[in-house]
C-alpha positions in Angstrom: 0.0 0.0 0.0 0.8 3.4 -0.8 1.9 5.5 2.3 -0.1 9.2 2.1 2.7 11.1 1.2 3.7 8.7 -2.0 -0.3 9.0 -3.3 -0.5 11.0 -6.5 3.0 11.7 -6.9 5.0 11.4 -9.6 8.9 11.1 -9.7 11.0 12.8 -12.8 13.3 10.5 -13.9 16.4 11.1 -15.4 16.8 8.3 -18.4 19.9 9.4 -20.0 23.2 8.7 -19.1 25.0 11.6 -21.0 24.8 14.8 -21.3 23.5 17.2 -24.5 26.1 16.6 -27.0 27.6 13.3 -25.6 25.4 10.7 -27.1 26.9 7.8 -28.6 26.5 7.2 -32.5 24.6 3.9 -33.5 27.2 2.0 -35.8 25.3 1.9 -38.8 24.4 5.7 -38.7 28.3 6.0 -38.1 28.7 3.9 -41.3 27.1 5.4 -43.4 28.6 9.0 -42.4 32.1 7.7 -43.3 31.0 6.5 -46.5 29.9 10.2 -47.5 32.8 11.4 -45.3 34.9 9.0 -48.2 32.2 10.7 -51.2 33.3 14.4 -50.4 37.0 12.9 -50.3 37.2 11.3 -53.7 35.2 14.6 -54.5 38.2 16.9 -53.8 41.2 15.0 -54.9 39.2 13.5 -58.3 37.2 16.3 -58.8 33.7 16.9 -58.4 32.6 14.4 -61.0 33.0 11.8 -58.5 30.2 13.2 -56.4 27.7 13.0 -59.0 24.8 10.5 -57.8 25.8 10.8 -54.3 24.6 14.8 -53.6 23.1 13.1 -50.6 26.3 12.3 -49.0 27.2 16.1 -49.3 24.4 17.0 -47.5 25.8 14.5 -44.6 28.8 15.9 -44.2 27.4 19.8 -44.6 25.4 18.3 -42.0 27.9 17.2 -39.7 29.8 20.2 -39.8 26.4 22.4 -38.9 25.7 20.9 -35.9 29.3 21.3 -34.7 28.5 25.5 -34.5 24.5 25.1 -34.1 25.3 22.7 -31.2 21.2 22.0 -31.5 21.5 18.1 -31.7 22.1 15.6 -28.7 25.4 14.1 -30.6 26.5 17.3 -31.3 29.8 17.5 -29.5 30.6 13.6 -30.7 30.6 14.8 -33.8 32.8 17.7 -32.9 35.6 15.8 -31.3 35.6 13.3 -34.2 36.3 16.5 -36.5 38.9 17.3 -34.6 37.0 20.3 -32.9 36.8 22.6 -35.9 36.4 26.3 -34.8 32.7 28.1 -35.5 34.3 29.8 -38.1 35.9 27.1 -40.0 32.3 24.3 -38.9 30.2 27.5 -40.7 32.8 27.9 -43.9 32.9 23.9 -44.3 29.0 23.7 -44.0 28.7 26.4 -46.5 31.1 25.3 -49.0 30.0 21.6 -49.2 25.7 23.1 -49.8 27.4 25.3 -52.5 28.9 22.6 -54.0 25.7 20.3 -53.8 23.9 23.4 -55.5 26.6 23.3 -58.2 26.5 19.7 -59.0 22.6 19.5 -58.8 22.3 22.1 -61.7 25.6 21.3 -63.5 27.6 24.5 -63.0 30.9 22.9 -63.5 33.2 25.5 -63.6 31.8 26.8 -59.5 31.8 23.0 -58.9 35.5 23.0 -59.3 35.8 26.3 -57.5 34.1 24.6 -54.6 36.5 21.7 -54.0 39.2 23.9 -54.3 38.2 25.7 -51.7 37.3 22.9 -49.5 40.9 21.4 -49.9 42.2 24.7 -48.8 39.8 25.0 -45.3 41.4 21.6 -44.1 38.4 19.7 -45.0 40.3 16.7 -46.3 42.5 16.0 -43.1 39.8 16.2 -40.5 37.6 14.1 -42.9 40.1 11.5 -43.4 40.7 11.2 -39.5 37.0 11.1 -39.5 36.5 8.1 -41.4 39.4 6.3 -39.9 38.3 7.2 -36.3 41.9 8.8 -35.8 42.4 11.7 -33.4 44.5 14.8 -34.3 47.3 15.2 -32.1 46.8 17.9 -29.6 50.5 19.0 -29.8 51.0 20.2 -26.6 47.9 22.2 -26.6 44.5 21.7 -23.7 41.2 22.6 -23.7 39.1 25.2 -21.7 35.4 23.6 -21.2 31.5 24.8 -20.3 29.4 22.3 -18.9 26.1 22.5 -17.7 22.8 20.3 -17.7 19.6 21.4 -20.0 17.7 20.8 -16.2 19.9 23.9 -15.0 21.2 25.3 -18.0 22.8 28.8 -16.4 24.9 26.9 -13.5 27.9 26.8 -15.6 30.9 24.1 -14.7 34.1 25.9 -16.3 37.3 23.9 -16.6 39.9 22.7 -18.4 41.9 19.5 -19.4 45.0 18.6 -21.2 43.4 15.7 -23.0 40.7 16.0 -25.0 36.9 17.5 -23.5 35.0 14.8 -25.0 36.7 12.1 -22.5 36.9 14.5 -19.7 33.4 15.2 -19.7 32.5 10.9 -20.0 34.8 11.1 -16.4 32.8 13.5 -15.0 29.6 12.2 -15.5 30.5 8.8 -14.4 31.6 10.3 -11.0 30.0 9.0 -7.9 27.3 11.7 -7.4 26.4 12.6 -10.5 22.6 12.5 -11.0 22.2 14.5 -13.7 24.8 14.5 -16.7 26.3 16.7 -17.8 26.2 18.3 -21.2 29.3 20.4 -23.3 28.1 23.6 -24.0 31.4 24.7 -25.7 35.0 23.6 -25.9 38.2 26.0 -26.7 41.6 24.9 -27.9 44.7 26.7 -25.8 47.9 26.6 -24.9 48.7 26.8 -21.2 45.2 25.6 -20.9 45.6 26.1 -16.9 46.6 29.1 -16.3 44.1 30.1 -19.5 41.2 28.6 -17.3 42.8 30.5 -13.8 42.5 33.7 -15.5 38.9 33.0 -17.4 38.2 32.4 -13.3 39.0 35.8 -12.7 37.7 37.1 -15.3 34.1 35.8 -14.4 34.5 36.0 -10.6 30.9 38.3 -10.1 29.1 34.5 -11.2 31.2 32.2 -9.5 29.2 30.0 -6.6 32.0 29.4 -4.2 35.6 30.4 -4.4 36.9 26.8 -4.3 34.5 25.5 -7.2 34.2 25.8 -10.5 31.3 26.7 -10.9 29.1 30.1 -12.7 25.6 31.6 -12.3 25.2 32.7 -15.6 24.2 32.5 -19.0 26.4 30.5 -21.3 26.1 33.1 -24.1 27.5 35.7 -21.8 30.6 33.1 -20.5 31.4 32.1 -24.0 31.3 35.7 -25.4 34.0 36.3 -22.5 35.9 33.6 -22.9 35.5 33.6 -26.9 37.3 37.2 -26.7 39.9 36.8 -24.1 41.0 33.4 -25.8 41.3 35.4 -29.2 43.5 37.8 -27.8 45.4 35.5 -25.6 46.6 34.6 -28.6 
């Protein structure tokens, strides 16, 4: 039996176990993105007319490269590590290019066809699609990451660290932490040198939100925090 205080009530239950951004990729959807990642390859060093019947895979890969600066899907930042964690700016020139060039192909404009490969070979499309489709990771080269968690349940307390590995495992460890009841998502991931003392100084930067001095953790919106740390990591470097 019920006791009065259970009747009628309803628990929310949390049925995920990663955050926004971390879910895994089901192997046949991951299949079939390295055969289009392998379409726009043969595209660029054959030439466009090897894309011809396959515009669909294009669209893929334009897709891909979206959600890495929309960050609107819940495998978005899987997809962004396995890029090799383009920048917005180069996700939004990638995305562009490869629609042009389905555009191009679709109604036969050769000559802006070629233009578009060209110009895809020069954004370092071809290297992060060929560590795409053979699951390699880019070497960090001595460089970390600055990170923003949070949870779509409380999406303004803001977790803001760093890590000299890469942000996609970093985030797996904290979520599988003892204590962790909701996971945590990535909101946005930075490429630094000196990623410590980058983070230390993002700290200060943002001390007005921050919760308690000995955690890492910000009261505020995430647009604000990454237009802050977006600005001070440009010009840190």
């Amino acid at each position: 039996m019920e006791s009065r205080g259970q009747a009628g009530r309803q628990v929310k239950r949390i049925e995920q176990k990663w955050g926004f951004g971390l879910a895994p990729i089901k192997p046949n959807v991951q299949r079939g993105r390295v055969e289009a990642a392998r379409t726009v390859l043969a595209a660029i060093a054959q030439g466009h007319l090897a894309a011809l019947g396959r515009l669909d895979d294009l669209s893929t890969i334009k897709g891909l490269f979206t959600r890495t600066y929309k960050k609107d899907q819940w495998d978005w930042f899987t997809v962004c590590a396995q890029l090799g964690y383009p920048s917005r700016k180069e996700a939004r020139q990638a995305s562009g290019t490869l629609q042009h060039l389905r555009r191009c192909l679709r109604d036969a404009n050769w000559k802006e066809a070629t233009a578009a490969t060209a110009a895809l070979e020069l954004t370092g499309v071809p290297d992060r699609l060929r560590d795409f489709a053979t699951g390699t990771s880019a070497p960090l080269d001595g460089r970390g990451f600055v990170y923003v968690l949070s949870t779509r349940e409380a999406p303004e307390m803001l977790k803001i660290g760093y890590t000299n590995r890469d942000p996609l495992t970093r985030a797996k460890e904290i979520n599988s932490a003892t204590g962790v009841i909701i996971p945590w998502g990535v909101r946005g991931a930075w490429s630094v040198a000196h990623a410590h003392r980058i983070e230390a100084d993002i700290h200060a930067l943002l001390a007005d939100y921050r919760v308690r001095k000995d955690r890492e953790f910000f009261n505020m919106p995430f647009t604000e925090a990454a237009d802050a740390i977006e600005k001070y990591v440009t010009e840190a470097r």
